[in-house]
SETOR-285624 format. One record per residue (C-alpha): residue number from 1; residue in one letter; x, y, z. Coordinates in steps of 0.1 Angstrom, whole numbers, always signed. Layout:
BEGIN
{seq = NUM | type = A | c1 = X | c2 = Y | c3 = Z}
...
END
This chain:
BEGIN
{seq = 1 | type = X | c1 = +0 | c2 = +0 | c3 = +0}
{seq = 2 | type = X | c1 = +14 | c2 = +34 | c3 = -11}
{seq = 3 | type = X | c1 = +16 | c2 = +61 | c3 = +17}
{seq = 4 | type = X | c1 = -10 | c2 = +89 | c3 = +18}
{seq = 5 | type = X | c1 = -6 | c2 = +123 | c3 = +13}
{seq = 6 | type = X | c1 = -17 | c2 = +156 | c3 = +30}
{seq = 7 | type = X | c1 = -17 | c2 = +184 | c3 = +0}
{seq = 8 | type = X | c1 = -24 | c2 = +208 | c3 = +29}
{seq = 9 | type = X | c1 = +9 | c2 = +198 | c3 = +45}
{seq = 10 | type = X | c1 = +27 | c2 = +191 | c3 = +16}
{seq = 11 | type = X | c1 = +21 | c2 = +228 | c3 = -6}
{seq = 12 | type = X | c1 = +16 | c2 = +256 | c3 = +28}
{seq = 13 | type = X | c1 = +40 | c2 = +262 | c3 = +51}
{seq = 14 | type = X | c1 = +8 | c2 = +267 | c3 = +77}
{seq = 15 | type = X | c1 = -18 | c2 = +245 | c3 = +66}
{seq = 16 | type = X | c1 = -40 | c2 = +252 | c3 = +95}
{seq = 17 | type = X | c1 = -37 | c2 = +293 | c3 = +86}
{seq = 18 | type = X | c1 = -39 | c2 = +296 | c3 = +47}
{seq = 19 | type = X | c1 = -72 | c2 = +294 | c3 = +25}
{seq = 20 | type = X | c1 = -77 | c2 = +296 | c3 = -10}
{seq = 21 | type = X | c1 = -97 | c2 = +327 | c3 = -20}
{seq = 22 | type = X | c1 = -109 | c2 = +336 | c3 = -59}
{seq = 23 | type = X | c1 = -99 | c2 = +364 | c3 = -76}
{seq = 24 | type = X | c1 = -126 | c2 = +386 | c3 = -87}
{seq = 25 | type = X | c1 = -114 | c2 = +418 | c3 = -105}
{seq = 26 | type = X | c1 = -90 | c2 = +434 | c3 = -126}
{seq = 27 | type = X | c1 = -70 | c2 = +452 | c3 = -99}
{seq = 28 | type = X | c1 = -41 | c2 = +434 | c3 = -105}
{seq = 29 | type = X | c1 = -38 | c2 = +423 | c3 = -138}
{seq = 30 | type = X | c1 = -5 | c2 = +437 | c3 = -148}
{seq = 31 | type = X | c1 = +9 | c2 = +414 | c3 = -118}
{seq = 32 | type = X | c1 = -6 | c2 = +380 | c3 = -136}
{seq = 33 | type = X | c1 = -33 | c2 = +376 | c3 = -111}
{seq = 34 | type = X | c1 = -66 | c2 = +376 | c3 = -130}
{seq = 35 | type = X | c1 = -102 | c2 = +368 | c3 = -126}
{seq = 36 | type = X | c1 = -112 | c2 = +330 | c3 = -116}
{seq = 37 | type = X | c1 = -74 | c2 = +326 | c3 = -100}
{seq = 38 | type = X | c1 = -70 | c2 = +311 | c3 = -69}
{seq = 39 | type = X | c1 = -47 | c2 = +326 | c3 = -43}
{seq = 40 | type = X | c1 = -32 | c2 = +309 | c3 = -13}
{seq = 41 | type = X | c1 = -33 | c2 = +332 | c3 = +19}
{seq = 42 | type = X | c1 = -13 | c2 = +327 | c3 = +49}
{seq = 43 | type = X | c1 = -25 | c2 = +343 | c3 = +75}
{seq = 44 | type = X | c1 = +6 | c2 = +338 | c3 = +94}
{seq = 45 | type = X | c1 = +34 | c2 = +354 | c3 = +75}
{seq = 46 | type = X | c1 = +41 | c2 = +389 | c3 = +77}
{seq = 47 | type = X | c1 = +36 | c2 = +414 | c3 = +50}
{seq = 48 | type = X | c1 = +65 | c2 = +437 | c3 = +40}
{seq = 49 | type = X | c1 = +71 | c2 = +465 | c3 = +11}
{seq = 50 | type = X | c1 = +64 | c2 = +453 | c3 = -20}
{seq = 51 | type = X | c1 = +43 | c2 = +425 | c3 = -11}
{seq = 52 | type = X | c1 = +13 | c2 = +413 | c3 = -26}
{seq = 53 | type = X | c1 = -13 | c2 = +410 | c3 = -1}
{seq = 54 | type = X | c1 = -51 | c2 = +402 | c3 = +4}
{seq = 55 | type = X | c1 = -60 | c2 = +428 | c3 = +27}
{seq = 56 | type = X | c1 = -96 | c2 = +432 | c3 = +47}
{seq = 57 | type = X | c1 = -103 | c2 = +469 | c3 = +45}
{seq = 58 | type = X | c1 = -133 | c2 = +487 | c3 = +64}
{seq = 59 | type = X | c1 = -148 | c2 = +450 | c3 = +57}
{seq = 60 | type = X | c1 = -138 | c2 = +448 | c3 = +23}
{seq = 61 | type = X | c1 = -116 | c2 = +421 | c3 = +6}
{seq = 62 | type = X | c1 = -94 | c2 = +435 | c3 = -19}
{seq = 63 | type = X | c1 = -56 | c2 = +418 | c3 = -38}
{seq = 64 | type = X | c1 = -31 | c2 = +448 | c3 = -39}
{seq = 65 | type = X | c1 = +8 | c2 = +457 | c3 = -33}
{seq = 66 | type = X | c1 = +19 | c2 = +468 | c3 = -1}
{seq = 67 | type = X | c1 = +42 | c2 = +498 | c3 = -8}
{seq = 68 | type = X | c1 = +54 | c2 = +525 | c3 = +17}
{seq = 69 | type = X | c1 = +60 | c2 = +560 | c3 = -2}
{seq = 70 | type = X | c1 = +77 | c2 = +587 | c3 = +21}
{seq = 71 | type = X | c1 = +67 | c2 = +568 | c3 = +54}
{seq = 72 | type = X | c1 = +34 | c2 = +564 | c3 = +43}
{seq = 73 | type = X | c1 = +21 | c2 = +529 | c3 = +35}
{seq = 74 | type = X | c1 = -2 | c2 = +523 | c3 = +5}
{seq = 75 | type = X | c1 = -23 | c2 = +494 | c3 = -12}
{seq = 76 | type = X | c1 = -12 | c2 = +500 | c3 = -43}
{seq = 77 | type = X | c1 = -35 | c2 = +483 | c3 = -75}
{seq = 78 | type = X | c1 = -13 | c2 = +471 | c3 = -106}
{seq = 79 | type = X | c1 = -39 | c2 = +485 | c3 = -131}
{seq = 80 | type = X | c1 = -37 | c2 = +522 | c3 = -141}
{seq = 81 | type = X | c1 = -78 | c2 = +521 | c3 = -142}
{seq = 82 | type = X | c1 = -81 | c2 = +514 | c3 = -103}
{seq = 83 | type = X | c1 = -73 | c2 = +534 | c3 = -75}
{seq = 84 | type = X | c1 = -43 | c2 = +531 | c3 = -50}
{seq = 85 | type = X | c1 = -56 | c2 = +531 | c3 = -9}
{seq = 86 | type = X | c1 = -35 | c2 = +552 | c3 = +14}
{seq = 87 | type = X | c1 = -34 | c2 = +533 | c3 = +46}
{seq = 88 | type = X | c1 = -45 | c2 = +560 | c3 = +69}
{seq = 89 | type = X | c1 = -58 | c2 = +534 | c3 = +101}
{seq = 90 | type = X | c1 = -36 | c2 = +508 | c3 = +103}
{seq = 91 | type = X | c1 = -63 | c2 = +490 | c3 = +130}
{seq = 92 | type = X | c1 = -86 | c2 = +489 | c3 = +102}
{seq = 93 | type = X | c1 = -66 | c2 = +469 | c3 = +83}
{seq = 94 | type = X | c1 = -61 | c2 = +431 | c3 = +86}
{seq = 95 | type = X | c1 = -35 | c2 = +414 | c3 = +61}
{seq = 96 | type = X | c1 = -24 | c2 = +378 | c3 = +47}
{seq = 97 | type = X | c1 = +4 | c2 = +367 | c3 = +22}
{seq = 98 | type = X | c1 = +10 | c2 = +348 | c3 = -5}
{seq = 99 | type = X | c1 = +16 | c2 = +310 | c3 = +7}
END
């Protein structure tokens, strides 16, 4: 008998703190995430500059970069068309990375 696997183990570093969202949107189409895609979130690693993120905001899911800009720490969409959030109350803010 062959051994059995845990994909949870086996492809997340915390199985028992990521989940799989869909991508809905076109926020962040020039980073190759696209509608339909599914993401892996670990909501145990830390989020840094330039990371890509899924970010609750005001209770609102959204995919963006995490970019600080003078001191100041953005969401920042990779689309021209969409809006860039300034992260004004960082207790409003709850964040997961990639896993």
């Amino acid at each position: 008998m062959e051994e059995l696997f845990d994909l949870n183990r086996l492809l997340f570093r915390h199985p028992e703190a990521t989940h799989l969202i869909r991508v809905a949107g076109e926020s962040m189409k020039n980073a190759e995430i696209h509608p339909g895609d599914l993401l892996a979130v670990d909501k145990r690693m830390e989020a840094d500059h330039n990371h890509i993120v899924v970010a609750v905001l005001e209770g609102e899911c959204t995919v963006k970069r995490l970019v600080c800009r003078a001191g100041n720490w953005w969401l920042q969409a990779e689309n021209p068309d969409y809006a860039d959030f300034e992260i004004t109350d960082p207790g409003n803010l709850l964040l997961g990375g990639g896993g």
